[in-house]
C-alpha positions, 0 to 999 in steps of 0.5 A: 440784927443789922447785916454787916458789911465786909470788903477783903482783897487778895492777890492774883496775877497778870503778865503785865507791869505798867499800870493801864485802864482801871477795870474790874472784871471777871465778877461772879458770886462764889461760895466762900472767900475762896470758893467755886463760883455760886449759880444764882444771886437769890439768898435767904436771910441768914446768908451771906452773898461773896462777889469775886472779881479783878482789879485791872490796871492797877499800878505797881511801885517798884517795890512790888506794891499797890496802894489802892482805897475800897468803899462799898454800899449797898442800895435798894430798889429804889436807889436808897443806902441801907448800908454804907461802909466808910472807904478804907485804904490798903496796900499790898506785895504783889511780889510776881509782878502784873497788873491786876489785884483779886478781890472779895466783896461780901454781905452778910444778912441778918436772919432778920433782912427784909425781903427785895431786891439789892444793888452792892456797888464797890468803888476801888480808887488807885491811890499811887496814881496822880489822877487816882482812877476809879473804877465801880462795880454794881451787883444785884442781888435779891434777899427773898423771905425768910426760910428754911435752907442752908446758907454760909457755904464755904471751906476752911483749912481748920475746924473751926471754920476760921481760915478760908481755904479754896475747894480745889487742892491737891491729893493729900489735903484735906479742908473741913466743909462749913455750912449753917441751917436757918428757918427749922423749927423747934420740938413744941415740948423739948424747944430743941431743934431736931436736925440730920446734916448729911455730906456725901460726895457725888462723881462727875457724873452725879453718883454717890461715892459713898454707901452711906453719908456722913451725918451730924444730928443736930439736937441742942441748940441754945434758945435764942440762936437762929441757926445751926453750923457743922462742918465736915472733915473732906480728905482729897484722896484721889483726882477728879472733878466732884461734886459734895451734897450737903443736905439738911432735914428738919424732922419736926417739920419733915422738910429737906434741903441740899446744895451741892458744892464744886470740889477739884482734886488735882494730881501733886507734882511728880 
């Protein structure tokens, strides 16, 4: 299986109107599309790696548009592409005004990546411009080997997973959390996996909310499938910082693995 390759851009806002310097800046890796920032840059295969960031400078025509190409590859160790995507062109409404444009890059790794370490670069070229700058940003990653973990971490406004959504609303939304495992083993006798998924929120200060967490057991999975998705129904009831440990556990195997997820609630307005 070959990782795929993906470049999406969304929008966001700056005071300024006229076009300047092309830059990207504030990058980091999140969790999802729209997600919290993510720590580190070390995936397992199976994962998937977002980078965030702006696009600065860019120039907006009068009717409230910018006109801009995206290309991204990524190369190994020693500088050789093992993917490339052919550059492609797009315009968007940035209808409150600014000069800056928000962006995802993301790579999803087949189960099957070879371990090392990787450069992702995304060059953006601003095609109402005459001179049409350029501005390139390069992002190491490493992919270690093949592993039991959870990957895919993000959240959505639907079950199934479909349409990205941000982990900090508003009280009364709810978003569904989506997260995959990868690397269990199956049953020797019943080829099944033998899988507990569990999501409890944790306060500021890293103390269970709940007595018990949610939990989905996973044991039925078709053979030729190397990984195992729930998703789990978050209503934001109240306001604060928090945080969501989703944790997996491989019976057969008597492993467990968590991560924990940055979730904000704030007050609607009154």
């Amino acid at each position: 299986m070959s990782p795929t390759l993906i470049v999406a851009a969304l929008l966001a806002f700056a005071p300024a109107q006229t076009a300047g310097k092309l830059e990207i800046a504030n990058v980091r890796n999140t969790y999802g599309v729209l997600g919290p920032t993510r720590a580190n840059s070390k995936l397992i295969p199976g994962d998937i790696l977002f980078v965030s960031y702006d696009i600065e400078g860019i120039a907006i025509s009068d009717e409230g548009r910018v006109h801009y190409s995206m290309v991204m590859e990524v190369v190994d160790k020693n500088g050789k592409a093992t993917l490339k995507q052919d550059p492609f062109e797009k315009i968007e409404l940035v209808p409150l005004g600014g000069n800056r444009v928000a962006a995802r890059a993301f790579v999803t790794l087949g189960v099957d990546h070879p371990a090392g370490e990787f450069t992702m670069k995304v060059t953006v070229t601003d095609m109402s411009v005459k001179d049409k700058p350029s501005a390139t940003l390069e992002r190491k990653f490493e992919v270690l080997p093949p592993d039991f973990g959870i990957v895919a971490v993000y959240a959505s406004l639907d079950e199934r997973g479909q349409t990205a959504a941000p982990t900090t609303g508003v009280v009364g939304q709810a978003v569904f959390i989506n997260y995959t495992a990868v690397g269990f083993k199956r049953d020797p006798d019943k080829k099944q996996p033998n899988l507990r998924f569990e999501m409890i929120p944790l306060d500021e200060n890293g103390k269970p909310l709940m007595a018990k967490a949610l939990f989905h057991e996973g044991n039925d999975l078709d053979e030729k499938l190397p990984n195992y998705t729930v998703r789990f129904l978050l209503p934001m009831s109240r306001p604060g910082k928090f945080s969501i440990r989703l944790s997996c556990t491989d019976i057969v195997t008597k492993k467990t693995v968590s991560v924990d997820l940055p979730v904000t609630v704030i007050a609607g307005e009154k």
